[in-house]
RORODO-377729 format. One line per 3 residues: number of its first residue (from 0); their letters; for each residue x, y, z of N, C-alpha, C, O. Coordinates in pm, 1 decimal. Each point is the difference from the previous one (the first is absolute). Layout:
N
NUM = a = X Y Z X Y Z X Y Z X Y Z | ...
END
This chain:
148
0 = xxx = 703.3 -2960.1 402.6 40.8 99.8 96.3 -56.9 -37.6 136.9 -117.0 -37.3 8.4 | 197.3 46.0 101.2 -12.1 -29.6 132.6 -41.8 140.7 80.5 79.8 93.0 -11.7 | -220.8 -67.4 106.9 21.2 115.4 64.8 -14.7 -61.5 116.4 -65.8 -102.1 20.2
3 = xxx = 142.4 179.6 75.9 -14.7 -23.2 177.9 -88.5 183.5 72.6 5.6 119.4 -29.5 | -77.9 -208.9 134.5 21.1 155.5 33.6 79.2 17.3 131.0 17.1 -99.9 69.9 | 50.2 261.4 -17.4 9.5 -49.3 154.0 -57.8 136.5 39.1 -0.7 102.7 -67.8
6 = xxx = -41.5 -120.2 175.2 -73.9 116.4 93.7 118.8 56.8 93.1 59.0 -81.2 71.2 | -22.6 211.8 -68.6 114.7 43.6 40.9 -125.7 194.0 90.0 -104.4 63.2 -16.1 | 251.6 -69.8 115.0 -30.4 145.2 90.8 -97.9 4.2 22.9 -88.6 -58.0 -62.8
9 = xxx = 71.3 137.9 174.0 -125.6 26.0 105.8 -141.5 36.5 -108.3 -113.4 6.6 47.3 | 136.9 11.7 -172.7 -95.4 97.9 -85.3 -85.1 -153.5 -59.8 -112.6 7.2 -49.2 | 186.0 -137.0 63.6 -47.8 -95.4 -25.5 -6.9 -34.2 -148.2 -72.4 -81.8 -56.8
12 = xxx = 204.8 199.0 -13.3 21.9 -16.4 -164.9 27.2 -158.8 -87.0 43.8 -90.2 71.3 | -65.0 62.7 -196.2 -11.3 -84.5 -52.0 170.8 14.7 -65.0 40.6 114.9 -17.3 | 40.2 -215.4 -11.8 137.2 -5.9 -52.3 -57.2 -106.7 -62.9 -79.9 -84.1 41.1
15 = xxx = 153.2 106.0 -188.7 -42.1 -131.0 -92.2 83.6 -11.7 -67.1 21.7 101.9 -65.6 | 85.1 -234.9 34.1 98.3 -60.6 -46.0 -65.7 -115.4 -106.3 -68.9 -101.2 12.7 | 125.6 170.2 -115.5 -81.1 -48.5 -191.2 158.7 -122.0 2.8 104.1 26.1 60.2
18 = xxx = -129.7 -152.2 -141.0 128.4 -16.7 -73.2 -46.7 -110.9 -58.1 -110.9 -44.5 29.6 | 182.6 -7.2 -110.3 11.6 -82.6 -111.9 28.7 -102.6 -38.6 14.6 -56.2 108.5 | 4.7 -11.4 -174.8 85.9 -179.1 -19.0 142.0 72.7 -18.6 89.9 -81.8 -19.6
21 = xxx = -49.3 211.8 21.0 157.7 -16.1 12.2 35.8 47.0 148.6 120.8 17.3 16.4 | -170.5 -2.5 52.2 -25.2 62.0 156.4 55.0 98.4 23.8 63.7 23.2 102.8 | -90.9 94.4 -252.3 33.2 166.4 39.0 -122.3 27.7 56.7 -111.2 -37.1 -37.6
24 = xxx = 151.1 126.2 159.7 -165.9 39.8 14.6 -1.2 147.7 22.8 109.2 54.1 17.0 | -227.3 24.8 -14.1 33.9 112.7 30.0 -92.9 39.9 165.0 -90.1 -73.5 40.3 | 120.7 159.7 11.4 -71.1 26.8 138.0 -108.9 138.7 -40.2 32.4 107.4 -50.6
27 = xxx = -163.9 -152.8 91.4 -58.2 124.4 -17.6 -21.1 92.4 149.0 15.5 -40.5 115.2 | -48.5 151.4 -153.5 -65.2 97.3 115.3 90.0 -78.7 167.3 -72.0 -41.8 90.7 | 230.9 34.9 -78.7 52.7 -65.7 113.3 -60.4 74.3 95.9 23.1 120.4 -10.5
30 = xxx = -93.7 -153.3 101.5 -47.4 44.9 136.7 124.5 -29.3 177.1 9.8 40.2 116.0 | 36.3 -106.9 -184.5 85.4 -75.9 103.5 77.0 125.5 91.5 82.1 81.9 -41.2 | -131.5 -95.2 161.9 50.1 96.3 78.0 69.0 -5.1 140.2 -11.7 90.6 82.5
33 = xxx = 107.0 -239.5 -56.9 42.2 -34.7 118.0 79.9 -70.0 -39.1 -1.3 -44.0 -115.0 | 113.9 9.8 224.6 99.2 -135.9 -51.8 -75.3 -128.3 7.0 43.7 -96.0 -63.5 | -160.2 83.6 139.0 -56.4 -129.2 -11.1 -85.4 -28.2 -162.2 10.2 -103.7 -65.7
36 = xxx = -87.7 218.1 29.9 -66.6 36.0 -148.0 118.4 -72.3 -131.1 0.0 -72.0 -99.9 | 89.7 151.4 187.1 149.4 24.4 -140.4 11.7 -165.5 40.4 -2.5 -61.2 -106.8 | 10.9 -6.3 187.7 58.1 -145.4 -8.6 -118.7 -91.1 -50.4 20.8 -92.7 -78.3
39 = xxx = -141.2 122.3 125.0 -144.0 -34.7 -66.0 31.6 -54.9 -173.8 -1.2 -110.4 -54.4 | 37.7 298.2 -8.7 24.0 -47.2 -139.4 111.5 -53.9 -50.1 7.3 -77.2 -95.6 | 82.8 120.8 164.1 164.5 -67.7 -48.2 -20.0 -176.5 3.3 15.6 -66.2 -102.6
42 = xxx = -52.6 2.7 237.7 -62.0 -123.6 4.6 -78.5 -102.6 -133.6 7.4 -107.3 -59.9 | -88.9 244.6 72.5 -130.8 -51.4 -129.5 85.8 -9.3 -103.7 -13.9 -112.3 -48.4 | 94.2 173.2 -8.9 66.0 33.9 -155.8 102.1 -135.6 3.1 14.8 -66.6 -102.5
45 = xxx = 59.2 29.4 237.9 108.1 -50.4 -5.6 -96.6 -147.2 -21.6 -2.2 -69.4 -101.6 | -63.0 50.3 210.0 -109.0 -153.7 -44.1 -57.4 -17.5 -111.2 -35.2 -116.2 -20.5 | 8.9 204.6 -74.2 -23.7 -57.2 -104.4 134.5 35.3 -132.9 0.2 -30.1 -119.4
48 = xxx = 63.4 75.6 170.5 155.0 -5.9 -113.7 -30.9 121.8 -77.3 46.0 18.5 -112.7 | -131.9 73.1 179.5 11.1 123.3 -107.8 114.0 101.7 -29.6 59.6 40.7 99.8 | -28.6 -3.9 -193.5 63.4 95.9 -14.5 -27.4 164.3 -24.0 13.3 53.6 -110.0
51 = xxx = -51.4 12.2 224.9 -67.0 146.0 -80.5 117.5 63.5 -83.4 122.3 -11.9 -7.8 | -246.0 102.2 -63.7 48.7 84.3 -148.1 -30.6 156.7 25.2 68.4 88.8 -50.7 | -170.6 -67.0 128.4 -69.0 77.2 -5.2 -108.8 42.2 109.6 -78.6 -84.3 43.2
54 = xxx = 76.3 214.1 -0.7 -63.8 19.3 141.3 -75.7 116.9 -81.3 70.6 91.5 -42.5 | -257.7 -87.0 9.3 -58.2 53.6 -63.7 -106.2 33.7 80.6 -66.7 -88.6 53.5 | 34.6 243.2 -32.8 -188.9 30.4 30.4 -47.3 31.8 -64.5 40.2 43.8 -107.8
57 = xxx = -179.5 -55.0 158.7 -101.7 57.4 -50.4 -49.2 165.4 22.5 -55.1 60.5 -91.9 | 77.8 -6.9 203.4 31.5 99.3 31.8 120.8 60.0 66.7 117.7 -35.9 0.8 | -190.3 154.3 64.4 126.2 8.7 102.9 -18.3 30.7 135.5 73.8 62.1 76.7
60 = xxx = -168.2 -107.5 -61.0 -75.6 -4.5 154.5 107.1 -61.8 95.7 61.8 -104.7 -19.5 | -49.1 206.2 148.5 127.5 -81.0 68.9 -1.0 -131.1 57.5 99.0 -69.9 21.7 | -207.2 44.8 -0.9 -34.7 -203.7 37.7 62.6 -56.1 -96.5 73.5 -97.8 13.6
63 = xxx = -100.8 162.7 -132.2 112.8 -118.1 -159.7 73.0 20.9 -5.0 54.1 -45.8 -100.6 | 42.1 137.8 195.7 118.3 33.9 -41.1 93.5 -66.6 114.9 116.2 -23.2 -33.3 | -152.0 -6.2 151.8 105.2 -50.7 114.8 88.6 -70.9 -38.3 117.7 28.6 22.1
66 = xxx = -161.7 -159.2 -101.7 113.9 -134.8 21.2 83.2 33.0 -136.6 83.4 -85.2 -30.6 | -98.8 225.6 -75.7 39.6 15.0 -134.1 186.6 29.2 32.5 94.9 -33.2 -71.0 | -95.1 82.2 160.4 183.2 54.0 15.8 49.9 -118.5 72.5 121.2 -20.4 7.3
69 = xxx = -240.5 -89.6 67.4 106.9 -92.2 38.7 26.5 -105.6 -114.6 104.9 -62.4 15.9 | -165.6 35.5 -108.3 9.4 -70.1 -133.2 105.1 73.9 -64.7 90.1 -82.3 -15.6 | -54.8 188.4 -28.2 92.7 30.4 -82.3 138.6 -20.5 75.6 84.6 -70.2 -55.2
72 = xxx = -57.4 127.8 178.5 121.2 -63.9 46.0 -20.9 -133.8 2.4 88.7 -52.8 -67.0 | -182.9 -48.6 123.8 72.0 -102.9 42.2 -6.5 -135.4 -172.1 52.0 -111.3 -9.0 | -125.2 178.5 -82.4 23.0 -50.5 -156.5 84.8 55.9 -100.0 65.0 -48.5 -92.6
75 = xxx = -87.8 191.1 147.0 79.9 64.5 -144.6 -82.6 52.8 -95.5 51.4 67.9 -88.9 | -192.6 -89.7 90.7 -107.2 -28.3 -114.6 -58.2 194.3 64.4 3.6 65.2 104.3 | -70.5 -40.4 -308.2 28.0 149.7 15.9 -237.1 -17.0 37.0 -87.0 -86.5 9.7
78 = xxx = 102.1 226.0 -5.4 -117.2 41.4 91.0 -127.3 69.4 -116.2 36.6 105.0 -52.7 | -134.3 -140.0 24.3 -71.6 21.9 -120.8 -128.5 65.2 51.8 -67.2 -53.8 88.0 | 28.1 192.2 -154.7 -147.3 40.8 78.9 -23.5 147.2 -142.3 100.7 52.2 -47.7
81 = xxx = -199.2 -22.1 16.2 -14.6 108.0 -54.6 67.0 113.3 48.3 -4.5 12.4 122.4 | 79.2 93.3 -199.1 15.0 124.1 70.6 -111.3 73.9 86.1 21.9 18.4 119.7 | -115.2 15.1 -165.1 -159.4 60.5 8.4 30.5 -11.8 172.9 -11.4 106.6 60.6
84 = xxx = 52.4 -239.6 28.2 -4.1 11.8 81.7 111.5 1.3 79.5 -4.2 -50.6 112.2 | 109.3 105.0 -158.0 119.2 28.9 58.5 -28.8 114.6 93.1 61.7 -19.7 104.7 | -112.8 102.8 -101.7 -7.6 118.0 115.5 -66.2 -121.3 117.5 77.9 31.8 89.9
87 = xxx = -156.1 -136.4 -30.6 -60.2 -56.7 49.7 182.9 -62.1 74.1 10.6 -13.2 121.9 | 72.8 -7.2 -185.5 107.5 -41.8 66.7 60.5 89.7 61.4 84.1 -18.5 88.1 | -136.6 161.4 -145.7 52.9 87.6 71.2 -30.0 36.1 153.3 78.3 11.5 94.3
90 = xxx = -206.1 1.3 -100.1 -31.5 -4.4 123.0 -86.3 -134.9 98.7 -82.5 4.0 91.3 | 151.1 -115.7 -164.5 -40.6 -116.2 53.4 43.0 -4.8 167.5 -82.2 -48.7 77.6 | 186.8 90.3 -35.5 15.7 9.4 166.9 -109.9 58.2 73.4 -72.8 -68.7 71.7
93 = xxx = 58.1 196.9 -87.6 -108.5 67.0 36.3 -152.6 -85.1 7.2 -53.1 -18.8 109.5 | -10.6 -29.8 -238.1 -78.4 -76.4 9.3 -28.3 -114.4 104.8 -110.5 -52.5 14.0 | 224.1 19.8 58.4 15.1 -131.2 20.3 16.6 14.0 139.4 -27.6 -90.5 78.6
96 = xxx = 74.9 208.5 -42.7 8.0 35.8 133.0 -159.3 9.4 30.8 -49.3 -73.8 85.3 | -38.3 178.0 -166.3 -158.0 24.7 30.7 -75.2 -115.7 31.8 -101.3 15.1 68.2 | 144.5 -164.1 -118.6 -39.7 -91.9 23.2 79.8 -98.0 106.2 -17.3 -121.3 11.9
99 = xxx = 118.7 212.9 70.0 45.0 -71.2 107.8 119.7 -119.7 -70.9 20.8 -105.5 59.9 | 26.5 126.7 -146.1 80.8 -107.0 -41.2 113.8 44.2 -60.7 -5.8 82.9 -90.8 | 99.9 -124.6 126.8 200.5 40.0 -42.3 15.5 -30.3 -132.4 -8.6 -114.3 -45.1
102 = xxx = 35.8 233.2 -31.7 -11.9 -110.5 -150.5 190.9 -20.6 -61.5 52.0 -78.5 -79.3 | 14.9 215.4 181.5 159.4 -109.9 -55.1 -12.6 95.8 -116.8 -73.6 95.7 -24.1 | 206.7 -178.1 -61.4 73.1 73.8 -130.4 -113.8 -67.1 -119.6 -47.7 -112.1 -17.6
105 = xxx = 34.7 238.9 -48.1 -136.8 -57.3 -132.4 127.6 41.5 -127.7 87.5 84.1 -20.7 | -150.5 -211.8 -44.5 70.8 -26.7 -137.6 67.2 121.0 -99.4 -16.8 113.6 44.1 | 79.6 -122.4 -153.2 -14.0 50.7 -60.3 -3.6 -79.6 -133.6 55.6 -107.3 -23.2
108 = xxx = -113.9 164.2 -39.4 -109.1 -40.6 -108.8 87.4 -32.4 -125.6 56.4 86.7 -66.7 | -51.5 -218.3 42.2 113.1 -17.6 -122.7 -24.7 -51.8 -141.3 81.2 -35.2 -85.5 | -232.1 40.1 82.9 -63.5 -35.8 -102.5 -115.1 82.5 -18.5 -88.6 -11.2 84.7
111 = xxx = 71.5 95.4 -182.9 -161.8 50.6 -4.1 -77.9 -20.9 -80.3 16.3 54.6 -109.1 | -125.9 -137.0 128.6 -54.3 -24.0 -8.1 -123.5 96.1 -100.3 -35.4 -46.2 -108.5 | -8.4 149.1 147.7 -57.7 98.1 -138.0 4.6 -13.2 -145.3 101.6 18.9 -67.0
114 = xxx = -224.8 -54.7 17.6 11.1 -23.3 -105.1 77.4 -115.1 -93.4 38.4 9.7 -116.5 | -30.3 -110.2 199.5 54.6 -134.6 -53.8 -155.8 -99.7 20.5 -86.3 -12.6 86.9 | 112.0 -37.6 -208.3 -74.8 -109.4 -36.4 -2.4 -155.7 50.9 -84.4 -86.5 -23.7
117 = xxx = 202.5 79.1 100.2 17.8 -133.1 39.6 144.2 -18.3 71.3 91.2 59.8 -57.0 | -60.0 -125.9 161.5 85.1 -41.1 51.4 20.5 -175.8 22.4 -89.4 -80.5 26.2 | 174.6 64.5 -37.6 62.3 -159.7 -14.3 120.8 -55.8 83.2 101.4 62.6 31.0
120 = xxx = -134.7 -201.9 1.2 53.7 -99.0 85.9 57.4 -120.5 -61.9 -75.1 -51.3 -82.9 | 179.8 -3.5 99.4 -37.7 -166.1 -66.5 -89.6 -20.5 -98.6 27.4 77.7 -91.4 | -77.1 -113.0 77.3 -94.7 -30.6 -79.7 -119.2 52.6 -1.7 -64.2 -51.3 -91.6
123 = xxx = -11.6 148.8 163.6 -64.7 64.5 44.3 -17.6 172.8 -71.2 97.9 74.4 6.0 | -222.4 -27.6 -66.8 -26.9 91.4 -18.7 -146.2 86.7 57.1 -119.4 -19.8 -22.2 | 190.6 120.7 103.0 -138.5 17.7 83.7 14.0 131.4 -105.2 98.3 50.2 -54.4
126 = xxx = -284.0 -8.7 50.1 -23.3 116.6 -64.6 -32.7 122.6 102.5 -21.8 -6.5 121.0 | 24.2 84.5 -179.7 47.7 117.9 98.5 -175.5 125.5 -23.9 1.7 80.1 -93.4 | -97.4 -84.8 164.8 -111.4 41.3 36.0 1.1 118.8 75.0 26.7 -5.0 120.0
129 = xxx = -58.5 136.3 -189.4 23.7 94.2 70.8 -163.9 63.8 71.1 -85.3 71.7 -52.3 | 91.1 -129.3 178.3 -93.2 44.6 63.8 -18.0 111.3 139.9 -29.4 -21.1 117.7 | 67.5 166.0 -206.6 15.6 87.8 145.0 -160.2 59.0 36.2 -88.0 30.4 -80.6
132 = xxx = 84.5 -26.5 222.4 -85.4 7.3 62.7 58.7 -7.3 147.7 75.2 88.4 41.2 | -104.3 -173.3 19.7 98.7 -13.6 79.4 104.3 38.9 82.4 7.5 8.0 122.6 | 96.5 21.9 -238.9 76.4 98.4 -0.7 43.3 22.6 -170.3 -20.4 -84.8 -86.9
135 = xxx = 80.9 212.5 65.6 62.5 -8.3 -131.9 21.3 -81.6 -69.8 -66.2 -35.2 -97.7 | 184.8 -16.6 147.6 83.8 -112.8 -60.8 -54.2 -125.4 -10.8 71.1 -92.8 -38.3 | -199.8 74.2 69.7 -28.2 -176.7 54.0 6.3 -23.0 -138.0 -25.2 55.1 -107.1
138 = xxx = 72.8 -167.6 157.4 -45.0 -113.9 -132.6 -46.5 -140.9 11.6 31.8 -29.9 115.1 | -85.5 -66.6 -165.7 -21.8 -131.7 27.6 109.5 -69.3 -89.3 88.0 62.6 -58.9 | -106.4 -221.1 55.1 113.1 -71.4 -35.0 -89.8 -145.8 -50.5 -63.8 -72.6 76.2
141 = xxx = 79.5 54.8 -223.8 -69.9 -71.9 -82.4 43.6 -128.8 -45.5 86.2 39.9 -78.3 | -81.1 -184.7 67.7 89.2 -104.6 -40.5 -76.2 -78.1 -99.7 -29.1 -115.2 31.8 | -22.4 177.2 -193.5 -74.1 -62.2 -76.7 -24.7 -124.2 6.2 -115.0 -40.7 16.6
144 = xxx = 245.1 -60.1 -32.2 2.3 -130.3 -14.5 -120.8 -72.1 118.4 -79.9 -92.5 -14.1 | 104.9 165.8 109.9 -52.6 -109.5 126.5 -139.1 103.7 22.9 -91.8 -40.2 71.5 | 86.8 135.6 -118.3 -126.0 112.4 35.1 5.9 59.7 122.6 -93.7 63.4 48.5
147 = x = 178.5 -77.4 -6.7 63.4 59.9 177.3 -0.2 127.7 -0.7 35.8 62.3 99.9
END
């Protein structure tokens, strides 16, 4: 398993693109919040021949949520996060304004994540760690094979 990271929006968030020897990859926590951000990752994915599957957080903090609605239009690929933190999309604009920043159209949620044991890629099985604190819904993201 391959991880990248990229540092996206003024909040200085972490975006991390997982993928594989079949080059599905999935996008975590997308931060991407500009057309220059959005070409940042489109760039990155296209240079290494990836194909996304999957646009997944960890929460639902609006910094992880910016670059998530520009991935589903411009892939097609559905949007993965616990319910627990679906009200957090609710009022993710609001949030985002308090911190001086435009957050745009927030996802809607096409995978939930609650109470699943594991989600999968290519060849790839990440385990699914439910760690709320944070917020509700958090969770971490586990890759036995490699201990990631």
């Amino acid at each position: 398993m391959n991880i990248a990271r990229l540092v996206f929006n003024p909040l200085q968030e972490n975006t991390y693109v997982l993928w594989d020897a079949t080059l599905q990859a999935v996008i975590i926590d997308a931060g991407n919040s500009s057309e220059r951000e959005n070409a940042m990752l489109e760039n990155f994915i296209a240079e290494k021949g990836l194909t996304p599957v999957m646009a997944i957080n960890t929460h639902g903090h609006f910094d992880h949520l910016l670059g998530v609605e520009f991935l589903r239009s411009r892939y097609g690929i559905p949007f993965a996060m616990a319910s627990k933190d679906k009200f957090l999309l609710e009022t993710a604009s609001v949030s985002a304004e308090l911190f001086g920043v435009r957050a745009g159209d927030m996802p809607e949620l096409d995978v939930d994540l609650e109470g699943r044991e594991s989600i999968s890629f290519g060849e790839t099985t990440l385990q699914i760690i439910t760690t709320p604190g944070h917020t509700p819904g958090h969770i971490a993201l586990y890759e036995p094979q490699t201990k990631v």
